[in-house]
N, C-alpha and C positions, 0 to 999 in steps of 0.2 A: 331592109331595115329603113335606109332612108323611104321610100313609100310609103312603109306602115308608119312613120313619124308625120308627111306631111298629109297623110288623111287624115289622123286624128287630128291634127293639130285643125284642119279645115273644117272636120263635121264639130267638132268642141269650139272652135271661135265664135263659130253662129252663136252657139246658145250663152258664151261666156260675153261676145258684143252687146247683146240683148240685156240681158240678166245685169249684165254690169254697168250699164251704161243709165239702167232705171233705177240699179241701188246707189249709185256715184250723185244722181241730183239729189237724195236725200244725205247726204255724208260729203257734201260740199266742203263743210268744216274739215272734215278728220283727210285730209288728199292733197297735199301742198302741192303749186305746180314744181316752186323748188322742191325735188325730194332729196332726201340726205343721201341716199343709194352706197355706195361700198363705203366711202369714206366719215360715213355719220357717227354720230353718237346716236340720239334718239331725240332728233329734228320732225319728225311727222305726226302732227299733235292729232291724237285720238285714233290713229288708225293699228295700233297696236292692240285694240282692246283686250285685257285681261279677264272678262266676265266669262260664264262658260255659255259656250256657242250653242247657238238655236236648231232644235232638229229638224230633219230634212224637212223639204216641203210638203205637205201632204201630212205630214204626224199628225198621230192628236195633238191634242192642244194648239195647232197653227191654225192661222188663220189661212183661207185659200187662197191662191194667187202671193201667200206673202216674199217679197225678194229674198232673194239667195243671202244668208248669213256671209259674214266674211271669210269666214273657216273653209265652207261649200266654196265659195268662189274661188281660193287661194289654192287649196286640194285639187280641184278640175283644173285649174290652171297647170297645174305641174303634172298633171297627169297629163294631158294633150300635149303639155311643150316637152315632155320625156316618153312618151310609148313604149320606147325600148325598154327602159328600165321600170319604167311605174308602169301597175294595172291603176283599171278606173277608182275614181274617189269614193267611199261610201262615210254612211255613219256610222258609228258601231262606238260602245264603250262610251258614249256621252258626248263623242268628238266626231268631227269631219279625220278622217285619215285615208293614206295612201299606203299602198303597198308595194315598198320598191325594195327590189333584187329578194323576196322572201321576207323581209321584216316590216312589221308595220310603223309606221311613223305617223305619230298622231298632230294637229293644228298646235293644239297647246297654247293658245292666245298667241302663232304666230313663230312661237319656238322651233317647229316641228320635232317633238323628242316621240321614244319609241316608248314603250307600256310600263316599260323598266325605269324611266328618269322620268314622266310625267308628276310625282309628287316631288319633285325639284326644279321646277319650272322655275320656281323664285332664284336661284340660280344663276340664270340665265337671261339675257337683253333677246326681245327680238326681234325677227329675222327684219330687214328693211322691205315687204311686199305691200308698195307701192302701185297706183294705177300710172303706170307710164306716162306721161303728156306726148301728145303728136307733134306739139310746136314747144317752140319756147318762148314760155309768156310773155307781155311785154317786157319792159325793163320798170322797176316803182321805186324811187329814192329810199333806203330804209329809215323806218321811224325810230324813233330814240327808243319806244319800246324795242321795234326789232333790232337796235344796237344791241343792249344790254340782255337781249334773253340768246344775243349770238356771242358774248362775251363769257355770258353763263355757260353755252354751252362748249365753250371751248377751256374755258377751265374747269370744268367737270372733266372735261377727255382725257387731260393731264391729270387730275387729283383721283381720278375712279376711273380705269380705261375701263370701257366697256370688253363683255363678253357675252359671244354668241353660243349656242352651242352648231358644235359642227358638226356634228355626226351625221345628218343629213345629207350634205354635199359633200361629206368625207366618203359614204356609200355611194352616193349617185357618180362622182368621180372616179370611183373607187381608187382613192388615193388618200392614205389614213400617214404617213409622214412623207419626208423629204425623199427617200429611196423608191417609194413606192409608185409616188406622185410622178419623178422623172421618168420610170419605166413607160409612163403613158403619152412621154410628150414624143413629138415628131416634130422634125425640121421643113421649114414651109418657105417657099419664095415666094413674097410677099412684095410687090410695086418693086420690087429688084431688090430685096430686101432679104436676107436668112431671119425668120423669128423660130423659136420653139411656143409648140402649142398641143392642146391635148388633140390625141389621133381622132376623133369623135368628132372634132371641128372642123377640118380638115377643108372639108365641102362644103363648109359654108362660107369660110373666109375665102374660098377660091372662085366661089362667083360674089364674094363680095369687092374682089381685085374684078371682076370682070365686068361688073357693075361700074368701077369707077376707069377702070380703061374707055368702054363706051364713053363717057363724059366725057371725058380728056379728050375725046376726037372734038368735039366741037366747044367744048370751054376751056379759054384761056385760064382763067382761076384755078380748077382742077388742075391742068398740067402745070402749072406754078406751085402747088401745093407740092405735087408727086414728084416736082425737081427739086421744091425745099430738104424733104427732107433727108433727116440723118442717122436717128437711131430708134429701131422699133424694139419694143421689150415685149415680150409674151411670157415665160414663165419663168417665176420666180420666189422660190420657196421662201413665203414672210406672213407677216401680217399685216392689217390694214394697219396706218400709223396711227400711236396713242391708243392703242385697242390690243385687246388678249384677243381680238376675232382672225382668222385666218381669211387672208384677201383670196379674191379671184385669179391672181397672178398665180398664185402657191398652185391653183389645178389646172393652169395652162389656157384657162375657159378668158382670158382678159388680154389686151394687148394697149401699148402704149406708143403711139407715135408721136416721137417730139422732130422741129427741122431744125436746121442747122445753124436758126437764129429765130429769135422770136420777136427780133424789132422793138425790142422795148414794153411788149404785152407780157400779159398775166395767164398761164394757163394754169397753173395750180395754187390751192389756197391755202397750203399751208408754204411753199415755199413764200408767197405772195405775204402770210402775215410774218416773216421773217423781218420784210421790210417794213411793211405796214400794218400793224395794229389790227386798223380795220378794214379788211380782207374785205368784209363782206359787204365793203360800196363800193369797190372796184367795177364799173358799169360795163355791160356789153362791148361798148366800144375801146373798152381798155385792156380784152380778153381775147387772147388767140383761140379762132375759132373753125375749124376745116371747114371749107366750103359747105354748103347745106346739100350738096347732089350728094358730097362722100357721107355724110351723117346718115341719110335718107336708104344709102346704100346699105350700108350695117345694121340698118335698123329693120332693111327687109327683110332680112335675115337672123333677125333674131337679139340683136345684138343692142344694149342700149348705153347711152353716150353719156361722160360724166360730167357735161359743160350744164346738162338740164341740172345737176344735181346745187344744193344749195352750199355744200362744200363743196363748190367746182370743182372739176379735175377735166378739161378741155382736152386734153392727149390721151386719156382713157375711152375705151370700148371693152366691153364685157355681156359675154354670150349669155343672155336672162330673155330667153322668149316667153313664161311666164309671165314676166312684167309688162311686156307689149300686150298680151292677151288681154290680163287687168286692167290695161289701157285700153283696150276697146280695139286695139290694132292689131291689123292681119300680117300675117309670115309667108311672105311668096315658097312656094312647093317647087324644091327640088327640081331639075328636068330627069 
């Protein structure tokens, strides 16, 4: 299983790097490097498109050579980053869709709902499929524009929680409520750590600890991190806050490490606007941030970090190697 997941994932990255990295200079606009990621509303201006998706390459009516729709690109992503559970993407029914565990689940402007709930789209917020960023961009003072449309969107979150539909990742998890969900999680020692996580992850958080062991021999920062902290959180049956959507924690796929002081910084942004208002000028240097060897580690693996996100969350990691693909970023292969 693990082999057949990091071939495909290696022969579908070539073509997803490529493919994505030619349609991303035209769609500069619609790609924030902050992305909203688990904790959003719907922060990623354009990249949600609603419109119905373009047929494969090569249909009639395409022009030749034209780049991958976002549907197509979104589809192969999750088919590469899931092999176990998704066959390949195809077109069919108007839409890019995948076929995981038997049912098909169609793009749906990003929703992915199955043939049943696709005239309910309107329904439904969605999904946050973002192109990853590999850095975190600089730091830019926000403008009074970006005050107020981050003020909108945080009283939006409260006035109209968003909803996702989940059925998607409630199949791929296969974990459809609270009872279900915990039959799949497993106890993991983690930096000397007990967290619960789904069994499926198992191997990748474990050379993700081993990734950051290595470091630790020769960076002081790393083992000052690894001695900080104190309480890791991996599963946790809820939803994203201000949201009807069901978080990453709920399927064991997310983990959270906080240390045992945070010196005065800011890792999260909704505790953060508790105190302050406005959250979202809190600059780099006033955010608890892990060392960039342990980010780099979880991220070879699949794993992408909620400090890039624009409603930070610095103590978050969540298993989305999709999203790294979308980035244009490779997933080291199993040994």
């Amino acid at each position: 299983m693990v082999y057949r997941r990091n071939t495909a994932i290696f022969l579908l990255s070539v073509f997803l790097f490529l493919s994505f990295q030619l349609f991303a200079r035209g769609r500069s606009e619609s790609v924030s490097p902050h992305s909203s990621g688990e904790d959003s509303g719907l922060d990623v201006p354009g990249i949600y498109g609603q419109e119905e998706d373009a047929p494969p390459s090569g249909s009639a009516g395409n022009m030749e050579n034209t780049p991958p729709s976002r549907g197509e690109q979104v589809m192969k992503a999750l088919a590469a980053a899931y092999p176990e559970a998704i066959g390949g993407a195809e077109y069919r029914d108007g839409d890019w869709a995948v076929r995981l565990r038997g049912v098909w689940y169609y793009y749906a402007g990003g929703r992915l709902l199955t043939g049943e709930f696709r005239s309910r789209s309107g329904e439904y917020d969605p999904q946050p499929f973002y192109n990853y960023p590999e850095n975190l961009p600089p730091w830019r003072e926000p403008s009074q524009e970006d005050a107020e449309r981050f003020r909108s969107m945080a009283r939006s979150r409260r006035s109209t929680p968003g909803k996702r539909a989940q059925f998607f990742f409630d199949d791929l998890w296969r974990s459809h409520d609270r009872a279900e969900s915990y039959e799949r999680v497993k106890s993991l020692r983690f930096l000397g750590h007990s967290v619960l996580v789904h069994y499926s992850i198992l191997e990748e958080l474990s050379l993700v600890e081993e990734k950051i062991l290595a470091e630790a021999k020769t960076s002081a920062e790393v083992r000052r991190w690894i001695d900080s902290l104190e309480t890791l959180t991996g599963w946790n049956w809820r939803t994203i806050a201000d949201t009807q959507s069901r978080s990453f924690h709920a399927y064991g796929a997310a983990i959270d490490l906080l240390p045992r002081s945070l010196g005065g910084m800011e890792t999260y942004w909704l505790w953060t606007a508790e105190r302050s208002p406005e959250w979202w000028a809190v600059p780099y240097s006033r955010r608890f941030h892990p060392p960039e060897a342990v980010i780099k580690a979880f991220e070879n693996y699949g794993f992408v970090w909620g400090g890039k996100w624009t409603f930070f969350d610095t103590m978050h990691f969540e298993y989305r190697p999709e999203l790294l693909l979308l980035g244009g970023l490779s997933i080291e292969a199993h040994r």
